[in-house]
TIMI-2910 file (N, C-alpha, C, CB; in pm, 1 decimal, decimal comma, always signed):
<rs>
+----------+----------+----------+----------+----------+----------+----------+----------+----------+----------+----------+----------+------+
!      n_x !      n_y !      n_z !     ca_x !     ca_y !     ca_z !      c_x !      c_y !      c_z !     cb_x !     cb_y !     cb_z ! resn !
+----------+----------+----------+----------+----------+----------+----------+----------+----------+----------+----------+----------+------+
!   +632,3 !  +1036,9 !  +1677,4 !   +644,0 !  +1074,9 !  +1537,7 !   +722,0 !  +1203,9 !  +1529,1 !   +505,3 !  +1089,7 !  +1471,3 !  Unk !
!   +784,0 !  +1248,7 !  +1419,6 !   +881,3 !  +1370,1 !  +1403,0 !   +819,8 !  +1485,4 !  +1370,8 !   +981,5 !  +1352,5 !  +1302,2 !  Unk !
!   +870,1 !  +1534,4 !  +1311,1 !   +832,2 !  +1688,5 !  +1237,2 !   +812,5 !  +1654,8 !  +1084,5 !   +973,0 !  +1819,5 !  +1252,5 !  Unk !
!   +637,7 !  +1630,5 !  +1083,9 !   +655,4 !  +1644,1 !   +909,1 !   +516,0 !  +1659,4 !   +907,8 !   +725,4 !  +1501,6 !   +797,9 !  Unk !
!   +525,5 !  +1767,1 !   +913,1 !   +387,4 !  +1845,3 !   +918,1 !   +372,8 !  +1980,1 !   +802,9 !   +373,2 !  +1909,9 !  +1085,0 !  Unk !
!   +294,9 !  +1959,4 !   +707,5 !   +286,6 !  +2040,5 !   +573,1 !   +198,2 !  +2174,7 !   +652,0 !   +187,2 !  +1940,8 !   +418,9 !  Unk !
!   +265,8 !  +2317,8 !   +671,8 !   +123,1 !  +2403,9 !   +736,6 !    +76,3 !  +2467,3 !   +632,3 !   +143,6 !  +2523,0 !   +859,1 !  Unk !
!   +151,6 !  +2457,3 !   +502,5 !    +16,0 !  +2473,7 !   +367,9 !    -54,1 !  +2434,5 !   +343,7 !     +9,9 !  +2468,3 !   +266,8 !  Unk !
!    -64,9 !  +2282,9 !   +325,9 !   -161,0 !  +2221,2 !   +277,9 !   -239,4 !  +2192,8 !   +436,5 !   -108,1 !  +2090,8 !   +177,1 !  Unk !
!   -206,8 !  +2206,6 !   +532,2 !   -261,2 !  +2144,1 !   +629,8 !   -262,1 !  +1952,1 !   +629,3 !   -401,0 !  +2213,1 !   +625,0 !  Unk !
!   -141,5 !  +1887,9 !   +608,1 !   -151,6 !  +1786,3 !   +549,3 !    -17,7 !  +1685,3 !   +645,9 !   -137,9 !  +1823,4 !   +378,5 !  Unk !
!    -17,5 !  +1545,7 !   +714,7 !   +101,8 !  +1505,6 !   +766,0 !   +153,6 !  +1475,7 !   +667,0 !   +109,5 !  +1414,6 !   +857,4 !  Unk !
!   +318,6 !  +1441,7 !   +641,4 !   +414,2 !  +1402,6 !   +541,6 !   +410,9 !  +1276,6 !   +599,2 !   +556,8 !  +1478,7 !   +524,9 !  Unk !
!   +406,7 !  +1178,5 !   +494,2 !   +438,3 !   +992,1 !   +546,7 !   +491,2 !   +993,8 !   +468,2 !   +343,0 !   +854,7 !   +561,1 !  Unk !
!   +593,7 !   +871,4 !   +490,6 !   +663,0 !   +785,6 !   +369,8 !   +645,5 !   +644,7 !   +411,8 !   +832,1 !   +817,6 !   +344,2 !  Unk !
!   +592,8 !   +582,9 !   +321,7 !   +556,3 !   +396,4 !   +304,5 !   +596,1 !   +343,3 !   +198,9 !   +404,7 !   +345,7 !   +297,1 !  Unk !
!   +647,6 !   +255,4 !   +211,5 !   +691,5 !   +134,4 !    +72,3 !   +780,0 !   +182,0 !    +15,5 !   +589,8 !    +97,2 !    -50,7 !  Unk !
!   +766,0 !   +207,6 !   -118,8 !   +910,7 !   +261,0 !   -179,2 !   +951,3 !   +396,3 !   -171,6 !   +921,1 !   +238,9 !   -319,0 !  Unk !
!   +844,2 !   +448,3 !   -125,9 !   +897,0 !   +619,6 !   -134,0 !  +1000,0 !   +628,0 !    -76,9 !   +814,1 !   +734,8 !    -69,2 !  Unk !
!  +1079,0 !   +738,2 !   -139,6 !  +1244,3 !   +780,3 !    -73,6 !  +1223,2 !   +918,0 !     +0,3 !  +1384,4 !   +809,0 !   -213,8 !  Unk !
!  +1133,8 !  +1007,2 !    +24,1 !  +1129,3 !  +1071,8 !    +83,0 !   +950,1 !  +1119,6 !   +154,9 !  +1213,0 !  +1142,3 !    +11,4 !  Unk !
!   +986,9 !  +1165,6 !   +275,4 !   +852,2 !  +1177,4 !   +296,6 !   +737,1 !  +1317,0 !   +214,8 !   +860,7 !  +1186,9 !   +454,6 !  Unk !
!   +618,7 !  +1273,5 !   +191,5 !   +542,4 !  +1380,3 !   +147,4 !   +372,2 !  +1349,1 !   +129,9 !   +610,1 !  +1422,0 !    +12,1 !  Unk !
!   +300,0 !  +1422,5 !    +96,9 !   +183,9 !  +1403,1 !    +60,8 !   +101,9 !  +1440,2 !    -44,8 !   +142,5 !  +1426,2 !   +131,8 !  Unk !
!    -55,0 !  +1375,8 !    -87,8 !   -120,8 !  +1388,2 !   -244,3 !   -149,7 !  +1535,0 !   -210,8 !   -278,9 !  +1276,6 !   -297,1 !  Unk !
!   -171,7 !  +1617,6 !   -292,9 !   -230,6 !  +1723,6 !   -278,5 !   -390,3 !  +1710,2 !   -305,3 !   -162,3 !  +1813,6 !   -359,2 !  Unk !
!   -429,2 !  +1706,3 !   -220,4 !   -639,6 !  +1657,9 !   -244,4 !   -648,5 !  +1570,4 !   -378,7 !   -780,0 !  +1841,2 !   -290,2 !  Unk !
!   -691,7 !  +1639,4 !   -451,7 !   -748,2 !  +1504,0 !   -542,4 !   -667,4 !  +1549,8 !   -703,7 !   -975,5 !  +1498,2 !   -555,5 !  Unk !
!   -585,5 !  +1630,5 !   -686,4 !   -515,6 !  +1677,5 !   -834,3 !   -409,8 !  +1558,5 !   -862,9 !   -422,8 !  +1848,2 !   -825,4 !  Unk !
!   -357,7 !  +1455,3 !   -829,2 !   -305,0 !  +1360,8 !   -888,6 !   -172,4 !  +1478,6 !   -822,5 !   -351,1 !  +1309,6 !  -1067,3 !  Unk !
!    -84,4 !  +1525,8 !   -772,0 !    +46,9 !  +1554,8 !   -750,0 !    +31,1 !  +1531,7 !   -599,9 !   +101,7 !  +1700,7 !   -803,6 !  Unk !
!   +168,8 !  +1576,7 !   -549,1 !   +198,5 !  +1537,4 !   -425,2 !   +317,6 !  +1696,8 !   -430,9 !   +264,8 !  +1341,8 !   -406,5 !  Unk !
!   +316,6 !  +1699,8 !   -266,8 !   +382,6 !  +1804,2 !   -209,3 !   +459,5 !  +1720,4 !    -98,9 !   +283,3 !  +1925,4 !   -157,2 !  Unk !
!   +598,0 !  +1765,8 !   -160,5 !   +752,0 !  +1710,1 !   -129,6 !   +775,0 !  +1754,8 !    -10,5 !   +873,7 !  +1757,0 !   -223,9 !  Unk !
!   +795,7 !  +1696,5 !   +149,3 !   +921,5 !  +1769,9 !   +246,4 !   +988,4 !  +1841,4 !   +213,7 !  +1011,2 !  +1711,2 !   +295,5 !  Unk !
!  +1049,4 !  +1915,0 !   +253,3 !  +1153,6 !  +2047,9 !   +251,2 !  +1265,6 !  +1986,1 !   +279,0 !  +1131,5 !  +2174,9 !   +359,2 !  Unk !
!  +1432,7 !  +1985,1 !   +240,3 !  +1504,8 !  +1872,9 !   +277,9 !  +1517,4 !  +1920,1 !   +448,7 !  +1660,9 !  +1852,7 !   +178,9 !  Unk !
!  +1493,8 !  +2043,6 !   +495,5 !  +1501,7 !  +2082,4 !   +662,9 !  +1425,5 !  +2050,1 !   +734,1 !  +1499,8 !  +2199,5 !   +703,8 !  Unk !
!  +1318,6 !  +1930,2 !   +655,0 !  +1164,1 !  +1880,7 !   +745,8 !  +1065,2 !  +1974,0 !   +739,3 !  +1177,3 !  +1860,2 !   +913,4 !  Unk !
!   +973,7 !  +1900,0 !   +816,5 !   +844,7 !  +1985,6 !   +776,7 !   +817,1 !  +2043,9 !   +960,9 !   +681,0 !  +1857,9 !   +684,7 !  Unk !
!   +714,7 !  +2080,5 !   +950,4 !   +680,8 !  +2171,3 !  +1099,4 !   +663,4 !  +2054,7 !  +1190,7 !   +521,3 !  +2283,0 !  +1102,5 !  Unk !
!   +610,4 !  +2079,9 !  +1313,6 !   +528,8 !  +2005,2 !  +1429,6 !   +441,3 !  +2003,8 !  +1391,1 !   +511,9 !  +2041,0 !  +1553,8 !  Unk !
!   +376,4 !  +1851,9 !  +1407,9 !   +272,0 !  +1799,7 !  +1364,1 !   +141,1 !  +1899,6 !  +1489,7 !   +296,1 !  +1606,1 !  +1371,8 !  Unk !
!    +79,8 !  +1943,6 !  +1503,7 !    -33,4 !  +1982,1 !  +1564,1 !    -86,3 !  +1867,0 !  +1631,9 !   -124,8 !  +2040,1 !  +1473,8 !  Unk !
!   -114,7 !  +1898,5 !  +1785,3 !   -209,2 !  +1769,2 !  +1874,7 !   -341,3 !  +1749,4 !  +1775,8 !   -276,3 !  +1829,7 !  +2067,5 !  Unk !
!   -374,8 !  +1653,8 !  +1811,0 !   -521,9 !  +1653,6 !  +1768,6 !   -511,1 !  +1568,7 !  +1636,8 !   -590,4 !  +1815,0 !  +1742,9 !  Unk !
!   -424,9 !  +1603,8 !  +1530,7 !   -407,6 !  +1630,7 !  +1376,0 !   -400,7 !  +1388,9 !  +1383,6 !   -184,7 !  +1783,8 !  +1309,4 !  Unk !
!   -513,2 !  +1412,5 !  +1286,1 !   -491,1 !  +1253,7 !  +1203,6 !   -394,7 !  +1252,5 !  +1121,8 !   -605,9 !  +1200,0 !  +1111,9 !  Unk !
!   -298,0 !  +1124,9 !  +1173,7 !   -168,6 !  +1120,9 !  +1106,5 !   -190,5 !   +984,8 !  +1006,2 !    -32,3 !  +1108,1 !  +1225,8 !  Unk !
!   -182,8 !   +948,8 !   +917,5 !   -151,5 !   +854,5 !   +828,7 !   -218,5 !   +721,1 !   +889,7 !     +5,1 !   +849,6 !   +806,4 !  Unk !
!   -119,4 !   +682,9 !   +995,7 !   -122,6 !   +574,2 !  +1065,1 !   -270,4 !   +572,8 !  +1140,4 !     +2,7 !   +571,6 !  +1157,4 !  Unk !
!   -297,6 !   +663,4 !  +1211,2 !   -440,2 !   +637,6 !  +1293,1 !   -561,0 !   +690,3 !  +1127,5 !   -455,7 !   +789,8 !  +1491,2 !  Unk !
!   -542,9 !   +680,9 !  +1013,4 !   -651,7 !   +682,0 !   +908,5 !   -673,4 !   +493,1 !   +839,6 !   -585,8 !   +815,1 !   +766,4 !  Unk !
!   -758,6 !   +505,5 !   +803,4 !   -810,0 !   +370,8 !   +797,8 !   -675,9 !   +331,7 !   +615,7 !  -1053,4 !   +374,3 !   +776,2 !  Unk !
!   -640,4 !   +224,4 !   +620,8 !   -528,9 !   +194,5 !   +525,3 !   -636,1 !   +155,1 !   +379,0 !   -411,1 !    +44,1 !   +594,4 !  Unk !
!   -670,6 !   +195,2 !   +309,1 !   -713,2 !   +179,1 !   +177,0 !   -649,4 !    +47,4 !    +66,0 !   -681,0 !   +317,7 !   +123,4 !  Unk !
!   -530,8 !   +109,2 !    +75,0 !   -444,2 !    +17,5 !     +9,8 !   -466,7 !   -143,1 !    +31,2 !   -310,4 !    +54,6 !    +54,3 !  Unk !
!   -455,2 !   -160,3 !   +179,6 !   -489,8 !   -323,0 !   +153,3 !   -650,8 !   -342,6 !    +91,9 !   -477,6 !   -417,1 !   +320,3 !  Unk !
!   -756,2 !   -245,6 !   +103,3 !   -841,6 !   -294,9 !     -1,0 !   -869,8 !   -308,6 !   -129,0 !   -903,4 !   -268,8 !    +10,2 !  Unk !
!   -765,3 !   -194,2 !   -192,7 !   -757,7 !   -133,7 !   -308,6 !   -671,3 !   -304,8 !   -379,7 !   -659,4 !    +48,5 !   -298,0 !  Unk !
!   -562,0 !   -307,5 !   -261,6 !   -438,7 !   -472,0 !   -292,4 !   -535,3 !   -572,0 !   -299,1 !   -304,7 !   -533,6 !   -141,9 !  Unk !
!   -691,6 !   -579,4 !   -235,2 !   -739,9 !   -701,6 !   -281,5 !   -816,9 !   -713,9 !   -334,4 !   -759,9 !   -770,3 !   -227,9 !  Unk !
!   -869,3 !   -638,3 !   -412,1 !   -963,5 !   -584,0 !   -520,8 !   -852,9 !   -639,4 !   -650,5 !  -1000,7 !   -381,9 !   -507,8 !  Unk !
!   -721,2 !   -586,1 !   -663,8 !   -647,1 !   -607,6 !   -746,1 !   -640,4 !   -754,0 !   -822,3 !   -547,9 !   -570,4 !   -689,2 !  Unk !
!   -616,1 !   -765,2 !   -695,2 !   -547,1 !   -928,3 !   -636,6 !   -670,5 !   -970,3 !   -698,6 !   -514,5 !   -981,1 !   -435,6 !  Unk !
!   -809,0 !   -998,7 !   -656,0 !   -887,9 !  -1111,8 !   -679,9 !   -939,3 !  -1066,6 !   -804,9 !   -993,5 !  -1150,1 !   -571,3 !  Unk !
!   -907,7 !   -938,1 !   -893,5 !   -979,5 !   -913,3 !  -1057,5 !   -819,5 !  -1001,9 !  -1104,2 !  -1015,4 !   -678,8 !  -1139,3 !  Unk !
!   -703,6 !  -1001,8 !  -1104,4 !   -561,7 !  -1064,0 !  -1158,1 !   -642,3 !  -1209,0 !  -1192,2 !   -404,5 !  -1074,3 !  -1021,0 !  Unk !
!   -657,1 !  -1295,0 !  -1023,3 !   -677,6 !  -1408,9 !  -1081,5 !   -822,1 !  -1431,8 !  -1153,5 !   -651,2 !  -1501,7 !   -982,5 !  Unk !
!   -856,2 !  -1382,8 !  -1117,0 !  -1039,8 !  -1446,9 !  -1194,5 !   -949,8 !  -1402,8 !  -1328,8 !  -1262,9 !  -1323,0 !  -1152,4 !  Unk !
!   -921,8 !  -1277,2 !  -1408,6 !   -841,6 !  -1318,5 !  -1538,4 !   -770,9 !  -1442,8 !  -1584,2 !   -751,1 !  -1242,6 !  -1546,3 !  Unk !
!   -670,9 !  -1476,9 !  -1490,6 !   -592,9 !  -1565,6 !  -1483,0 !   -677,6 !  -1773,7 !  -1501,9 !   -521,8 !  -1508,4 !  -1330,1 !  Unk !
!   -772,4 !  -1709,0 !  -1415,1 !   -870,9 !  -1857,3 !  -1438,0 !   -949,3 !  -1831,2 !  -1543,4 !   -978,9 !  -1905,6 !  -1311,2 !  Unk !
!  -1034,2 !  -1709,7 !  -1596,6 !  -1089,3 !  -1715,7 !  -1750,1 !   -994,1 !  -1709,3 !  -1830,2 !  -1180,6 !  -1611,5 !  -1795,2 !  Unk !
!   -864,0 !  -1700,5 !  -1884,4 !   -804,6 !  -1742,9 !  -1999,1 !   -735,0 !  -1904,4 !  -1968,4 !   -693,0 !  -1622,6 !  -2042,1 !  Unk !
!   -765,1 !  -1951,3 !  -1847,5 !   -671,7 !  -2086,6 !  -1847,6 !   -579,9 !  -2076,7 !  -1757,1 !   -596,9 !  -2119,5 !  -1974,4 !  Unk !
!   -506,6 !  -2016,4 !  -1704,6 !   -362,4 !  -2045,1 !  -1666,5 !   -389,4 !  -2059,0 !  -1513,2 !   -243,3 !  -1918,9 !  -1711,5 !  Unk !
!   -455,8 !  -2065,5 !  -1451,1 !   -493,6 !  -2137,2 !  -1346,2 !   -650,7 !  -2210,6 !  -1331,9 !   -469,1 !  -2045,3 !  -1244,9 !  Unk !
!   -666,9 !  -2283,8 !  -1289,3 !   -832,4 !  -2364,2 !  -1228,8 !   -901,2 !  -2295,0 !  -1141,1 !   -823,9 !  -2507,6 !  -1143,1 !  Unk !
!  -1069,0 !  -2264,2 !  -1173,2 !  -1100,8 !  -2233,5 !  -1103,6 !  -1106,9 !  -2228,1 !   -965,4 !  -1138,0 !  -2242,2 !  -1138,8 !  Unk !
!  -1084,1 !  -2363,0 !   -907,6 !  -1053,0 !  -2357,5 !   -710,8 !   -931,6 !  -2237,1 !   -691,9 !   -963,5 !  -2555,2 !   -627,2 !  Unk !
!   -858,3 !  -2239,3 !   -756,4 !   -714,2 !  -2185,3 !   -751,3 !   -719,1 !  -2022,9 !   -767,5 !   -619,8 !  -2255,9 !   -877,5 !  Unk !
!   -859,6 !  -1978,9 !   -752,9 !   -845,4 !  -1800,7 !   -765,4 !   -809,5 !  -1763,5 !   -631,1 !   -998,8 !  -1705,9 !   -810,8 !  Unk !
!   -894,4 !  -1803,9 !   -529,4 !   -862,1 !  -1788,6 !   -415,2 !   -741,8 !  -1795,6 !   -366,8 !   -917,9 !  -1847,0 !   -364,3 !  Unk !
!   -704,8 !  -1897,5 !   -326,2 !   -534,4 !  -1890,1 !   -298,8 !   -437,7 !  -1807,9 !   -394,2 !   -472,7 !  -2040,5 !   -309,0 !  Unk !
!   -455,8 !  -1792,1 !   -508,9 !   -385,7 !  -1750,6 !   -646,2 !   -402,2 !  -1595,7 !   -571,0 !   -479,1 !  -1793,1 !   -832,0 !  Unk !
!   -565,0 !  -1544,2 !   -548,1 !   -533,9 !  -1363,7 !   -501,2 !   -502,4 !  -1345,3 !   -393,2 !   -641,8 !  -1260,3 !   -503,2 !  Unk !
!   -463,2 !  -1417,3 !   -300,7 !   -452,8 !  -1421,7 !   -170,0 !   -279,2 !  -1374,3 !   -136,4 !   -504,0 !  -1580,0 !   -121,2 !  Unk !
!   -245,5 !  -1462,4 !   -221,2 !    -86,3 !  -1534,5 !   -249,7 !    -54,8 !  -1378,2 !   -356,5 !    -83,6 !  -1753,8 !   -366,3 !  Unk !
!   -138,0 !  -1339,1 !   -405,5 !    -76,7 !  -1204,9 !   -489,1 !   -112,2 !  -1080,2 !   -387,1 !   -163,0 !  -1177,0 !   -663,9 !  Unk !
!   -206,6 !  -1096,2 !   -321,2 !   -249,4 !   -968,0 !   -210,5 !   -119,1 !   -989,7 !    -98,8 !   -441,7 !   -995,3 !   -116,0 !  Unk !
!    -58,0 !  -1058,4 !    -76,1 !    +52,5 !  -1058,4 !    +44,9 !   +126,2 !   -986,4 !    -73,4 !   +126,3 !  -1225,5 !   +131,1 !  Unk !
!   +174,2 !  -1065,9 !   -160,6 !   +294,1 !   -956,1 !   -294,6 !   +226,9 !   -817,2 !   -256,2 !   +265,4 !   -994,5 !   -531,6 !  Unk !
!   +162,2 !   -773,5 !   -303,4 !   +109,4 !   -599,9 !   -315,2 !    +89,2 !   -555,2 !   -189,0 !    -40,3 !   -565,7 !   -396,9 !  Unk !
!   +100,3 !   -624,1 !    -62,9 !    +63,7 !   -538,3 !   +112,2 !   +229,4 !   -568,4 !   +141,3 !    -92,0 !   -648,4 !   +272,4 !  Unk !
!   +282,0 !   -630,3 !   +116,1 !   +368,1 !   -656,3 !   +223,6 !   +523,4 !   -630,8 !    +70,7 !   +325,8 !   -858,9 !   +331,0 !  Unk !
!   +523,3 !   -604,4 !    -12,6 !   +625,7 !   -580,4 !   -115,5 !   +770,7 !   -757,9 !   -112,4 !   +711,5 !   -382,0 !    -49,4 !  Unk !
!   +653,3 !   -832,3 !   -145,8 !   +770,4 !   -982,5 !   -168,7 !   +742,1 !   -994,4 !   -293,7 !   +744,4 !  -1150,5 !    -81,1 !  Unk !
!   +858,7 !  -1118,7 !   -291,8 !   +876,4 !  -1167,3 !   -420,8 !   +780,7 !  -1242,1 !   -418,2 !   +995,2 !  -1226,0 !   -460,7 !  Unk !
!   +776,6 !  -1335,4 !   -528,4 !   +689,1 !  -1459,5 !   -566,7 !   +756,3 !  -1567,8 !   -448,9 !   +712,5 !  -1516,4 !   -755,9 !  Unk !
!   +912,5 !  -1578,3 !   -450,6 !  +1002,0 !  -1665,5 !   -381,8 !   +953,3 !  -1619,5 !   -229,3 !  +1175,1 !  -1640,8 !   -424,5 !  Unk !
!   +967,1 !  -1485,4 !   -173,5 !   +934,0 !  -1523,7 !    -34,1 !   +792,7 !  -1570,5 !     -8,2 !   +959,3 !  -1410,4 !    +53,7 !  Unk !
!   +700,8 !  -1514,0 !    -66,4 !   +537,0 !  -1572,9 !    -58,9 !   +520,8 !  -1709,4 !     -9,0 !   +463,8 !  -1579,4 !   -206,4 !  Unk !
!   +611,7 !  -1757,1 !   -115,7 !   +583,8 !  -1942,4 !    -82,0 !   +677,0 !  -2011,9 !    -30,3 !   +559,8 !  -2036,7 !   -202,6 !  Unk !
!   +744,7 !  -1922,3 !     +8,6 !   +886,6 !  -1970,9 !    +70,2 !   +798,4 !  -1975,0 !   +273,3 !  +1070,9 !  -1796,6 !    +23,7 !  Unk !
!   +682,8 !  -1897,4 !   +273,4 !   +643,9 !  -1862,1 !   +413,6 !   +487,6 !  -1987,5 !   +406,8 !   +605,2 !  -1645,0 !   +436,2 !  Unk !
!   +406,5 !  -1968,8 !   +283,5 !   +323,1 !  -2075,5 !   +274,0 !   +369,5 !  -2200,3 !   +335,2 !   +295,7 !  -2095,8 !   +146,0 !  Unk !
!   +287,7 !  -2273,7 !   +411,5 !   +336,2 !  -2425,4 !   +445,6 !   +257,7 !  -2511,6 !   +325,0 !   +282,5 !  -2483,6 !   +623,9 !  Unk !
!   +345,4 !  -2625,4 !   +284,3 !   +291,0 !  -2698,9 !   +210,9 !   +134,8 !  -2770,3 !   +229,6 !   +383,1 !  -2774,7 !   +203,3 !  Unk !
!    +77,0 !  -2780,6 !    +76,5 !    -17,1 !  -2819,6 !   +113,0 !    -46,9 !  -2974,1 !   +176,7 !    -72,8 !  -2786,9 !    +21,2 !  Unk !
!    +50,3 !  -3064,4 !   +144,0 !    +80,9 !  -3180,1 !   +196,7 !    +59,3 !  -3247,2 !   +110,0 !    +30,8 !  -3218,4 !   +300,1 !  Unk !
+----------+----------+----------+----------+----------+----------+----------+----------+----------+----------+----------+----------+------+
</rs>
C-alpha cells in the first residue's frame, strides 16, 4: 500500500468505487478530509487500513436490496417468490457497480 496516511486525523486515505481521489469521513460529522494533491504520510505499522476492517457496505447493499424488493412485491411489480432473486440481482448492482445489462448478462438462464 502507498502513502496515504492522514497524521491529523490519525485516519488511512482509501479510495473505492467512484471516488476520484483518495480520502476519509471525519468520525461521525458527515464530511470527509481530502489527500493533499503531494499524498498523504506513511501509513504507520500496526495501523488498520480500510481493507483489513470488516466491509459494511455489502451489508448496508443488502439491507437496501431486500427493503427495494419487498416494496417492489407490495405494490405489484414483481411476485412474491421473486423478492429474493429480485434483491439479490439488485445487491450485485450496489457491491459490484453494474448495470441491469451486465447482472443478467452473467445470470445463467433459468431454463
Amino acid at each position: 500500500m502507498g502513502d496515504h496516511y492522514c497524521t491529523e486525523h490519525k485516519e488511512v486515505f482509501f479510495m473505492k468505487g467512484r471516488m476520484k481521489n483518495y480520502a476519509h469521513p471525519i468520525g461521525d460529522t458527515g464530511q470527509w478530509c481530502n489527500e493533499p494533491e503531494e499524498g498523504g504520510d506513511a501509513i504507520p505499522e500496526g495501523t488498520k487500513t480500510p481493507s483489513s476492517l470488516p466491509d459494511i457496505n455489502k451489508d448496508i447493499h443488502r439491507q437496501v436490496a431486500l427493503k427495494a424488493a419487498i416494496e417492489l412485491a407490495t405494490h405489484g411489480f414483481i411476485k412474491l417468490h421473486h423478492v429474493l432473486p429480485c434483491s439479490e440481482k439488485y445487491r450485485k448492482y450496489l457491491d459490484m457497480e453494474l448495470t441491469n445489462v451486465e447482472i443478467y448478462a452473467k445470470e445463467e438462464p433459468d431454463g
